[in-house]
N, C-alpha and C positions, 0 to 999 in steps of 0.2 A: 095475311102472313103474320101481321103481330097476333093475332089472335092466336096463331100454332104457337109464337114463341110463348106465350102466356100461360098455356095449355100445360108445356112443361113442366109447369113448376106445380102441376096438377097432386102429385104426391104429397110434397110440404104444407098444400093445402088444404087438403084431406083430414092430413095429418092434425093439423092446428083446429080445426073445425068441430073433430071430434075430441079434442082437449078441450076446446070450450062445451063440449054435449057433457061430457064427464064431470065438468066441474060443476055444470049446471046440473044435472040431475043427481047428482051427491048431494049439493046443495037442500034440494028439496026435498028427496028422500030421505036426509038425517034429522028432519023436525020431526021431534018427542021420538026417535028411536035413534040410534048410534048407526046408520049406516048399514039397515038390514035389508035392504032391497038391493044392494048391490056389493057386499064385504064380501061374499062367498065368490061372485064372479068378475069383480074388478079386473083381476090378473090372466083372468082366457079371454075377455075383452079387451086387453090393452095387447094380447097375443095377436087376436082377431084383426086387432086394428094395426099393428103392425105385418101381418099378411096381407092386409088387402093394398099397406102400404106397396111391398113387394110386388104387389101385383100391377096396381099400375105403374108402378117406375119400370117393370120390364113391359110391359104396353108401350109406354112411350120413350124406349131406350132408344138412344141415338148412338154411332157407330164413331164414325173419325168428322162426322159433323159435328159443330158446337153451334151454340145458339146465345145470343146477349140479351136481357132482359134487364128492364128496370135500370135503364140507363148505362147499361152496361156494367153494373157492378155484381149482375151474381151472372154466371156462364153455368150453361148444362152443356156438358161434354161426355165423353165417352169416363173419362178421370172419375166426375162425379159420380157418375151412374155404376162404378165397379167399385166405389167405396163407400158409397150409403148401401146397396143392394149384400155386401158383407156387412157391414155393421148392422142392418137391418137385421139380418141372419140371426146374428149372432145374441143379438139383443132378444130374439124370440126364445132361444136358448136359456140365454139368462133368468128370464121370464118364466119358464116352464123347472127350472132348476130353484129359485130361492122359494118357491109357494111352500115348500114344506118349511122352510127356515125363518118364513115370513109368521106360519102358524105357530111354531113352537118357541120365539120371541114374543109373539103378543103386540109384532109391529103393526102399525095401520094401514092394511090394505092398502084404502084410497086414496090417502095421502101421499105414502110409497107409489104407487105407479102413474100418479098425474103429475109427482115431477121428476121421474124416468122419462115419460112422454115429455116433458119439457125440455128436459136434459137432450134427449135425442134429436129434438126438432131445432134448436142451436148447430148442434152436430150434424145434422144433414144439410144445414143452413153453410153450414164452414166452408163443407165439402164442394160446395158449386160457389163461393166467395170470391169474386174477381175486383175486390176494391179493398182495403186496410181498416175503412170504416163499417165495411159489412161483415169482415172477421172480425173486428174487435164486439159490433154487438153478438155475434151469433157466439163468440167463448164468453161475454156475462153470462148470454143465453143458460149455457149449459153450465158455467161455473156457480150461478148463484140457486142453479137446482143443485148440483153437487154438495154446498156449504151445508144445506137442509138436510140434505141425506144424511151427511156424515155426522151430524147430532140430532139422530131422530131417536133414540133412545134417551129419553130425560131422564130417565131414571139412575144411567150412566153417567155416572164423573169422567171417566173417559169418555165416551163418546158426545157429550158437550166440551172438553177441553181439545179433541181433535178437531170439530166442527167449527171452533173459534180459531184453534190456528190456523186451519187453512182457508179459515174466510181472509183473515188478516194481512196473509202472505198471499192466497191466493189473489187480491185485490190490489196489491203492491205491486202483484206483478202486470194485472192488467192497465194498472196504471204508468208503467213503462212499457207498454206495446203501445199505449195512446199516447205518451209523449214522443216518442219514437217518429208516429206514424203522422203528428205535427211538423215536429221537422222536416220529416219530407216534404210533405205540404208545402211548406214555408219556403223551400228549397225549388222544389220543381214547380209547383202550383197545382198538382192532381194527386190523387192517393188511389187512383185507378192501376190495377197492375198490368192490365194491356197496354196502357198508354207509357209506365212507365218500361214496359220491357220494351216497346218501341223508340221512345225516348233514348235508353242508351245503348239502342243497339246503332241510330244513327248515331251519335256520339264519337264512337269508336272510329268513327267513317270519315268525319266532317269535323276539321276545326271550327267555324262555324257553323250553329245552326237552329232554322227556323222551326219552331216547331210549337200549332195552338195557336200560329198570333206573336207568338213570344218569340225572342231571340237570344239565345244562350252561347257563351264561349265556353268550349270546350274543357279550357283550362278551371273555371268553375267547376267542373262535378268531378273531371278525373285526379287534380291536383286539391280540389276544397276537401277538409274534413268535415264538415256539416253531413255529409250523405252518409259516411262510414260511421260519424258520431250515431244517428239516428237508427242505422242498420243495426248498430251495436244493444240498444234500447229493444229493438223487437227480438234480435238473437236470445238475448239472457231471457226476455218473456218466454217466450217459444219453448227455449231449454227449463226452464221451471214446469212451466203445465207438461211438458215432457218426462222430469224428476230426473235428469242425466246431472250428473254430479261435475261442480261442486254444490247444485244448485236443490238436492233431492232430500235435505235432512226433513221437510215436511212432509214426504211421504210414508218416513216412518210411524209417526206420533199416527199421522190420519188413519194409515194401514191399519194399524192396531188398536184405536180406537174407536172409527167406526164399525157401525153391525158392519156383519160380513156378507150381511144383501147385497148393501152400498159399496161394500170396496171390489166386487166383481166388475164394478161397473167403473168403478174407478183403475181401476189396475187394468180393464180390457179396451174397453169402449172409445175414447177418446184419442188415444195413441193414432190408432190410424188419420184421422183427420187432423188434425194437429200439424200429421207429419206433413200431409196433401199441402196443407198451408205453408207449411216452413219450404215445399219443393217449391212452389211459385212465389216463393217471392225471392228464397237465395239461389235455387237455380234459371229459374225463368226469368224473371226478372232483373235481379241484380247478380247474374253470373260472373262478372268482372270482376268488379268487388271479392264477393264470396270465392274467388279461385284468388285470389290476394290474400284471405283468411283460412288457406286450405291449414297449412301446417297448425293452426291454432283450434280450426275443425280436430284434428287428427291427437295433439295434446289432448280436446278434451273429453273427446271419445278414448281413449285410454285411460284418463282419470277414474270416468265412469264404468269403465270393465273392468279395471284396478279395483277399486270403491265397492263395486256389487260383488267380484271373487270373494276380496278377503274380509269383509265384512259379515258378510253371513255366514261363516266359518265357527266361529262362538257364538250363534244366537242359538237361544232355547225356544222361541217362538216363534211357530210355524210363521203367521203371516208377516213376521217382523224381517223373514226369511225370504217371502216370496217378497218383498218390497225391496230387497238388496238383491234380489233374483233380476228386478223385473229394470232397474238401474242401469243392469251390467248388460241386459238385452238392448236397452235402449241404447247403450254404447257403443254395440255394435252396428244398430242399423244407423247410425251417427259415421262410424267409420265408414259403410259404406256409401253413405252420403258423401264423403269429404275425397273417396277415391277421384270421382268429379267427370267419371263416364256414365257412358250409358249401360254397360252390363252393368257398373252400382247400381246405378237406377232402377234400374230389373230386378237384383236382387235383394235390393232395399226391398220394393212393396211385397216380392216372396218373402221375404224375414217376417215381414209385418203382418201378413196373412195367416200365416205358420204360426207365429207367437199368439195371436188371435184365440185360434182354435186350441194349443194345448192351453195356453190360457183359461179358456173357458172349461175345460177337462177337468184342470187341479182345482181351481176353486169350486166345481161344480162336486168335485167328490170331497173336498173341505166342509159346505155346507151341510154334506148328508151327516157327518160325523157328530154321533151325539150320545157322550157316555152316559153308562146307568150308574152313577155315584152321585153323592149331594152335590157336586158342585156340576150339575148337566148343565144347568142354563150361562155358564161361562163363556164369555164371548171369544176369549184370548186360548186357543189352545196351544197348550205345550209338546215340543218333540214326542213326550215323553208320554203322550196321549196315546201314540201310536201303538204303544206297545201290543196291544190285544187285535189292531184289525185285521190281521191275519186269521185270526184265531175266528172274530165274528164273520167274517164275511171273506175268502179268501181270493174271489173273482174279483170283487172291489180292492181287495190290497195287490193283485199282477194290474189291471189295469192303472194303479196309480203309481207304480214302482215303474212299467212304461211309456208312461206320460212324462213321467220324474228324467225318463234318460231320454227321452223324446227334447224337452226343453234342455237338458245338459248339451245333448245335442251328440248321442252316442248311435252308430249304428243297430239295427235297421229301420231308424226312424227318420220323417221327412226333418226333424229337426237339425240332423247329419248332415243333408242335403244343402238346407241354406244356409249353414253358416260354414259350410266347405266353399261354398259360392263368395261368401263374402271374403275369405280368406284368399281366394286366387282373384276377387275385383282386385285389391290392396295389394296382391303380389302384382297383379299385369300393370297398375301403377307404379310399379319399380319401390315401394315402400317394404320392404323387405323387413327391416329389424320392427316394424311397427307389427306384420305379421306375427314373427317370432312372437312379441310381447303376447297380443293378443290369443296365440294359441296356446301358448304356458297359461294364460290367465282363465284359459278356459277348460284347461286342466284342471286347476286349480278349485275352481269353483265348481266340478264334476265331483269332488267331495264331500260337499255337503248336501248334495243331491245324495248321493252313497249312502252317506251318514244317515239318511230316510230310512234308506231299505236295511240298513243294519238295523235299527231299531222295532224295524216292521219282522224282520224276521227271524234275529238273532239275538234281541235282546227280550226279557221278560223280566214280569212284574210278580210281585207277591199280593197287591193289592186286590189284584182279578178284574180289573177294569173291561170291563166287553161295551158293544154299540149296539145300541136298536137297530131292529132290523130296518130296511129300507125299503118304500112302496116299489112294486114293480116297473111302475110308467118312469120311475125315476134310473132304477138300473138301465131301461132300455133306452134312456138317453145318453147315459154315460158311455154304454156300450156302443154305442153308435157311433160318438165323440170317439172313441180309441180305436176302432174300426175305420172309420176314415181316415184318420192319422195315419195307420198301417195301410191304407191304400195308396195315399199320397206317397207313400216312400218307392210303394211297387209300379204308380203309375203317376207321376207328378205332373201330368200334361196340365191339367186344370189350374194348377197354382203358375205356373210359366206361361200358359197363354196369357192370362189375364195382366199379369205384371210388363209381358212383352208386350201385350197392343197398347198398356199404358204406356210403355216407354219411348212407342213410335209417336207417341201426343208430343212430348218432350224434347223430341227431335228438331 
């Protein structure tokens, strides 16, 4: 029997095994050459290996059973296995989308996808995390691949001054999830979240009580601030690697100064797990709490949907755009986080799905984008780039025009779907005027989504800027990407199962 629970975790190890085969054979294959035995297929081998990852995580997928391993501090569940097996997805996506962006930068192959694979193997690590010390290594894990990404361009002064701010911040913050998760420590004596969701569900029950050996009065955790102090430590952590405002001004500098390989993966990938994290520990575990902090949930998911409407309204820079884009979404699946049911909770990891896949759409047609004038190899492109892609390629400018109202979130896209959802979670909570707010805000910010397609099809240039054409494997990804999207709208069962049989785990 421990041997099956072992077995689980057969993926991650897979996973890890062939990041040491890659690091080792790059190794040896770059004496007296640069990397010619393996530069050209570094990136359908890091594909390869994230398929077979896929492959066996649904081999050993497990249902409404869970399993404890390793002293109980990482759980394979049904949770884990429906949010690594997407982001696994997704990440093969990503993969097969930056190889042309990767070539016509001059970035390093090998070094770009061995700390992708790093980054993800953290991230799949989060996602089965049942202890505070096993999330806090598993986000260095993927934070201090992220810092490398985001200033792998040395040649860039931006892209080294994004790379240093969000090592700096990013490191400040995980240094408040670890002080945080001391306290608790210090408080209960475990940093386990099964024990501690056990811990105060008898609490609630028992003015006194035994629990470990240990004997606790009640009037300790419900009356002490030490728990709430500490909770409050991993909150604002969580909400940074998340960028929900007031906490997201380094998302901009990174956004914009890292290659745009690295900030796909920054802006898609992580979010989902992150959030897997933030439900176990302020709903599963310290639900008490966390429904004491609803109204202050609820302030600053609004902040955050405030923050991302009206901030990208005067930006001239696409990705400066999609960073106060991606804010204003985190806002809302924030809100419905803070409704504090289970249809939020349903419609949370639908948002988060949803966002995912157009996610991956617009920066994946971002990356193709590459003018014929001296300044092609600019990293930063302007609104006002747009102006010709109609003109070069007119299939790529309708599918980004409805991807664009897909994440606005305008019918007939599934993006209509869940944040109609989230808007009646926060109505059936009787939150009414926060409703109101949130849907004027999301008007609001349906205009510079707008502001896209005017320039894509209403505005023109005297310059004549047009875009190289774009390989064919590459259109048929993207086509796929908006094709699905339009399927979800006409048959959404796949995105609601999934999110439903998580929410029966939560129960």
């Amino acid at each position: 029997m421990l041997i099956f629970k072992e077995i689980q975790l057969l993926p991650e190890i897979f996973l890890a095994v062939s990041i040491i085969y890659l690091i080792i054979h790059g190794t040896f294959s770059s004496i007296n050459t640069k990397y010619l035995l393996i530069q050209n297929s570094i990136l359908q081998l890091s594909v390869l290996i994230l398929s077979l990852f896929c492959y066996l995580l649904i081999n050993n997928c497990v249902e409404f059973n869970s399993f404890q391993i390793f002293n109980n501090t990482i759980n394979i569940d049904y949770l884990g296995f429906c949010t690594k097996i997407w982001i696994a997805l997704i990440s093969i996506f990503c993969f097969l989308t930056v190889q042309h962006y990767i070539v016509f930068q001059k970035i390093n192959y090998f070094e770009y996808s061995i700390l992708i694979l790093f980054s993800l193997l953290g991230i799949f690590f989060l996602c089965c995390s049942n202890d505070l010390i096993t999330a806090y290594l598993s986000i260095e894990l993927q934070s201090l691949s992220f810092y490398i990404l985001a200033s792998m361009k040395k040649d860039s002064s931006f892209s080294v001054d994004g790379g240093l701010k969000y090592f700096v911040l990013g490191a400040f913050a995980s240094s408040l999830f670890l002080f945080g998760s001391s306290i608790l420590y210090g408080v209960t004596g475990t940093t386990n979240l099964e024990d501690l969701k056990n811990l105060f569900f008898f609490f609630h029950n028992e003015s006194i009580l035994v629990y470990d050996n240990c004997t606790f009065s009640k009037n300790v955790f419900l009356e002490g601030s030490l728990i709430q102090f500490g909770l409050a430590f991993l909150f604002v952590s969580l909400l940074f690697k998340l960028a929900v405002a007031p906490f997201h001004l380094w998302s901009l500098d990174v956004y914009e100064g890292s290659p745009s390989s690295s900030t796909v993966f920054f802006a898609i990938i992580p979010k989902l797990a992150i959030f897997v994290l933030f439900v176990k520990i302020f709903y599963l575990s310290f639900f008490e709490y966390t429904n004491k902090w609803r109204y202050y949930l609820v302030i600053l998911a609004i902040i955050s949907i405030v923050v991302g409407s009206f901030g990208g309204l005067e930006q001239k820079k696409l990705k400066t755009l999609l960073a106060y884009s991606s804010t204003s979404h985190m806002g809302y699946t924030l809100l419905a986080f803070s409704a504090g049911t289970l249809e939020g909770m349903q419609v949370l990891f639908s948002y988060l799905f949803v966002y995912m896949i157009a996610g991956l759409c617009t920066w994946s047609i971002f990356l193709m984008l590459q003018l014929k004038h001296k300044y092609v190899k600019k990293q930063n492109k302007d609104l006002t780039d747009l102006y010709s892609l109609n003109k070069s390629n007119n299939i790529l400018a309708l599918s980004f025009s409805i991807v664009l109202l897909s994440v606005a979130g305008l019918p007939p896209m599934i993006g209509f779907l869940v944040k109609i959802g989230i808007f009646l979670a926060i109505i059936e909570s009787s939150m009414y005027f926060v409703a109101i707010v949130s849907i004027l805000c999301s008007v609001i910010s349906t205009f510079y989504y707008i502001r896209i397609l005017k320039i894509i099809y209403f505005e023109g240039s005297t310059s004549g800027k047009l875009y190289y054409p774009i390989k064919s494997y590459i259109s048929f990804i993207v086509s796929s990407l908006f094709y699905f999207l339009i399927f979800l709208f006409i048959n959404p069962t796949l995105i609601y199962l999934f999110s439903y049989k998580i929410t029966l785990l939560l129960n």
